[in-house]
N, C-alpha and C positions, 0 to 999 in steps of 0.2 A: 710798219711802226704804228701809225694809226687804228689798224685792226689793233692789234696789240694792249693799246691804250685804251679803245673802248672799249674791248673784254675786259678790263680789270677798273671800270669806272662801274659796268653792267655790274661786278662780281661786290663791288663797294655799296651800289644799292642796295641790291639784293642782302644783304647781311644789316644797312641799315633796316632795310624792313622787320627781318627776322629780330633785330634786336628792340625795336617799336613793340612789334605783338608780345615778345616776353615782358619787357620790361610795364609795359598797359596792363597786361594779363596777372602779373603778381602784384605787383600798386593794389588793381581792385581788389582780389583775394587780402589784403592786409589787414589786419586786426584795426578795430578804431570806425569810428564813424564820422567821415567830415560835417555831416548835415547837422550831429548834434551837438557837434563843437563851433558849429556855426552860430545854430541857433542857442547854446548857450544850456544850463540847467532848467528852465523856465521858457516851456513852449508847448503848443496845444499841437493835435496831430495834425491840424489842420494847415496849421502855419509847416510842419514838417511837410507834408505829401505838396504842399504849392511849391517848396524852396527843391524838393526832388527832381519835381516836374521841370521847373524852371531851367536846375541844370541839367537834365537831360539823362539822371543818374534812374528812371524809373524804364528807360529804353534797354531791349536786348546789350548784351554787352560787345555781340559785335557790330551791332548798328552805332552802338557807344564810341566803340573803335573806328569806326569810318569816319566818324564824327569828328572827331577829335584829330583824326590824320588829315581833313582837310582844313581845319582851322590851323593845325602848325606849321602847316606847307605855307600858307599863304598869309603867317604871322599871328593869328588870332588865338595866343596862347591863353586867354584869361586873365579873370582880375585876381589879383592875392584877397582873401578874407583877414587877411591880418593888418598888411598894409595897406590893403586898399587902391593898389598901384598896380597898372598891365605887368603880367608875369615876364613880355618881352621885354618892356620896360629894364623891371628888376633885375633880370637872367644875364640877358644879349646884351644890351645897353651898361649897364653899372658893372652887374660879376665879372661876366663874361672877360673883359680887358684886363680886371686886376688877378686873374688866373694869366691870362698869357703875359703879363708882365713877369710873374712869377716862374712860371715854366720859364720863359725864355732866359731870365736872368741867369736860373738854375744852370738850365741848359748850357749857355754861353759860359758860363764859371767852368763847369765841367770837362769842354770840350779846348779854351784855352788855358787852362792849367792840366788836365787829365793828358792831353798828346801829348805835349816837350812832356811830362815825367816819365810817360810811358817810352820815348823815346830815350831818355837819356838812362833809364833804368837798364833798357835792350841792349845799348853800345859800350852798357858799362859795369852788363851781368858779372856777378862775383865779386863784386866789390864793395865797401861799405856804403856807399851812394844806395846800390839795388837793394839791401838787408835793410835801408831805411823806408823804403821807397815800399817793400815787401809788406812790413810791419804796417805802416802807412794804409795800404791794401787792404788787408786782413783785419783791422781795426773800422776803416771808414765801412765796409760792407757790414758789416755786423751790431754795429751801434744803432739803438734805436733815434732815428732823425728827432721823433719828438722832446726825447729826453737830450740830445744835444743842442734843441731851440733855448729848452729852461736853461740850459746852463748856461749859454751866448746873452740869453735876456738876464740872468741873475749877473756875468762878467762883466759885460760890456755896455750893459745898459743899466745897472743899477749901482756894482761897483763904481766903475769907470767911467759911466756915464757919455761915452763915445756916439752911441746910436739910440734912437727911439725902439721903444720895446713892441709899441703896437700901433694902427693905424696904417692907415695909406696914403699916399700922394701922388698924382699921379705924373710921371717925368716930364709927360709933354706938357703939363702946365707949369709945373718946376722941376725943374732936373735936378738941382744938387738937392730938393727937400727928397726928390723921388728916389734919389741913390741912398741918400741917406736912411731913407725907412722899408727899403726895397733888400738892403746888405745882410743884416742877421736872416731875416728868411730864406736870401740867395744862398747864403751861406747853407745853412741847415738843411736847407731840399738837396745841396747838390751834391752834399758830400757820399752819400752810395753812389752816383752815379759816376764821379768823379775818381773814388776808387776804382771802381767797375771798369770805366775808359783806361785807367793806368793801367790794371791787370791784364786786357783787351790788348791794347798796344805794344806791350812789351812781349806778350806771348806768342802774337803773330808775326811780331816784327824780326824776334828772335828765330822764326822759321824762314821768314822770307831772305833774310841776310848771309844762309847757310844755302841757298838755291844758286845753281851754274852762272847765271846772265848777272848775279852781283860779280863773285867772281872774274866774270868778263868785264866790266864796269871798272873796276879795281882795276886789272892789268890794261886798261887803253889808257890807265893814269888819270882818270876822271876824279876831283877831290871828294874828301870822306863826307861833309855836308852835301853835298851834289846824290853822294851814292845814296845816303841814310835819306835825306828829306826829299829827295825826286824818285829817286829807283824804286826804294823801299819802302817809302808809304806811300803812294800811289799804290802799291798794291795789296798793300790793308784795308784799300777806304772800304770793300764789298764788305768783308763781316765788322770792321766798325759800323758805318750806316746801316748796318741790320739790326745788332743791337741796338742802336741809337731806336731806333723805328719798335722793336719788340719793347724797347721799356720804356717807352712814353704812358703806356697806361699806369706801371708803377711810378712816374711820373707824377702824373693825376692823383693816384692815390695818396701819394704823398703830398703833396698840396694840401688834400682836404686835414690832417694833422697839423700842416704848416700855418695855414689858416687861419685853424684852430688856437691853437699857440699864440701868434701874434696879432690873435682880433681882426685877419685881413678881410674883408666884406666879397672874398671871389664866392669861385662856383664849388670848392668843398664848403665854406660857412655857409651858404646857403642853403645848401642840401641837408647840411646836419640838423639848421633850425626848423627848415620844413616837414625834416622825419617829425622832429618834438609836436608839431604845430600841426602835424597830419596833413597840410598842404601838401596835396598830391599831384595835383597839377604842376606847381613848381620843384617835386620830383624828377616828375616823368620831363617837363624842360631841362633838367640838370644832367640828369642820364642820359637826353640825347644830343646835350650837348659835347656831351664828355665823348658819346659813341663815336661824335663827328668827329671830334679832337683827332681820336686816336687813331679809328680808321682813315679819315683823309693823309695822316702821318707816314701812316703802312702802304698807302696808294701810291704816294710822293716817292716813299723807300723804293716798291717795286717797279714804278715808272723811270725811277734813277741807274735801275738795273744796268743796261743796254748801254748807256752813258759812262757810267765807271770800268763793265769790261765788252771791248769790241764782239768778243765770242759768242755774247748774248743777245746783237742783235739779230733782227728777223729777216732774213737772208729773200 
């Protein structure tokens, strides 16, 4: 088991690095010049070639790269030229948190509303419950997240006036201001995923419930919640938690829309100010934060393997 796990921690490096040198490697190739948006319209070359030098932007670009891979290992991401503030600071410290509040919220919306529908749709196939549940489905996956933020923020925040439209709070310093401005964004990110979990669960659940050892289950007299929510999803968790795990990047992706929409200061708004502002350094921080995100996610997924079915452990 230990082999096991350090193969797939080796294989999560390794893919962090590779995604390091693409994402360094296309930053620099980018249109735009920071040096001169540094120094502004009004600058002599002289002051250009010192401020080069200074960052380091005049070295080969894979001595650039070494360079750079040892100062984010060991936290020396740089200052912002715009704010003026450590990038770690900005990124790790401030974004960073209001992205995993959001994922998580998402997340958690998803997975206890997405299960009971998807269960109750499986045990109640063909019936007007399922055709709503169906409809439900095929609507949430298809709708664009952003355009159903404006609507939630025109209904419920401008009509109705229920919830705040934009901003952040963060729960641990107050909780009900944090649910409160935390809810139309939960909302908005979660609902593909949340259809996605419904369609997931009733599909497989509907295959697992037509297999012999239900059957068998049924006739020792064991009752119908016992059969459906012990037998029968217990052996769903493998391909839900995979999806779970594969669509954590559109996850992310979605975040940086939701973000955007509600003014939330995570790790999408930042990214998108820093394309405008050509801070590229607080790029290349955002990209490998996100790498982190997604792949430690998929590490979690495959390490969970062994754990959800006995067959997969390493004998």
């Amino acid at each position: 088991m230990l082999l096991f796990a350090a193969g797939k921690v080796l294989q999560t490096l390794m893919v962090l690095l590779i995604v390091s040198v693409v994402s360094f490697t296309l930053l620099k190739l980018a249109p735009g010049d920071p040096i001169q948006i540094m120094l502004g319209t009004e600058n002599s070359p002289e002051a250009y070639a010192s401020l080069m030098k200074q960052l380091g932007l005049d070295r080969p670009m894979v001595e650039q790269y070494f360079h750079w891979l040892k100062n984010f290992v060991t936290g020396d991401w740089g200052v912002s030229y715009v704010g003026k503030a450590p990038i770690f600071q900005y990124a790790f410290v401030e974004a960073l948190p209001v992205t995993l509040t959001l994922a998580a919220s998402a997340l958690a919306l998803s997975i206890l509303i997405g299960v009971p529908l998807g269960v109750l749709s499986a045990t109640r196939r063909g019936s007007g419950w399922d055709a709503i549940t169906s409809v439900f489905t095929l609507t949430g996956t298809s709708f664009p997240s952003f355009y159903l933020g404006i609507l939630l923020i025109w209904l419920f925040g401008v009509k109705l006036g229920l919830f705040p439209t934009m901003g952040f709070v963060a729960p641990w310093n107050d909780f009900w201001g944090g649910v409160a401005h935390m809810t139309l964004p939960a909302i908005t990110l979660s609902i593909y995923f949340l259809a996605m979990i419904v369609r997931m669960t009733r599909a497989n659940l509907i295959e697992v419930l037509e297999q012999p050892y239900i059957a068998a289950a049924r006739a020792r007299g064991e009752p119908n919640w016992r059969v459906v929510w012990v037998h029968g999803l217990r052996n769903i968790l493998m391909p839900l938690v995979t999806i779970l795990g594969l669509q954590l990047g559109a996850l992310l992706q979605g975040a940086v829309l939701t973000e955007t929409v509600f003014s939330l200061p995570g790790i999408g708004q930042m990214i998108t100010n820093a394309v405008l502002n050509r801070e590229y350094g607080i790029v290349q921080a955002g990209v490998m934060i996100t790498a982190c995100l997604f792949i430690t996610t998929n590490l979690l997924v495959d390490l969970a393997y062994p754990y959800l079915d006995p067959r997969l452990r390493p004998r």
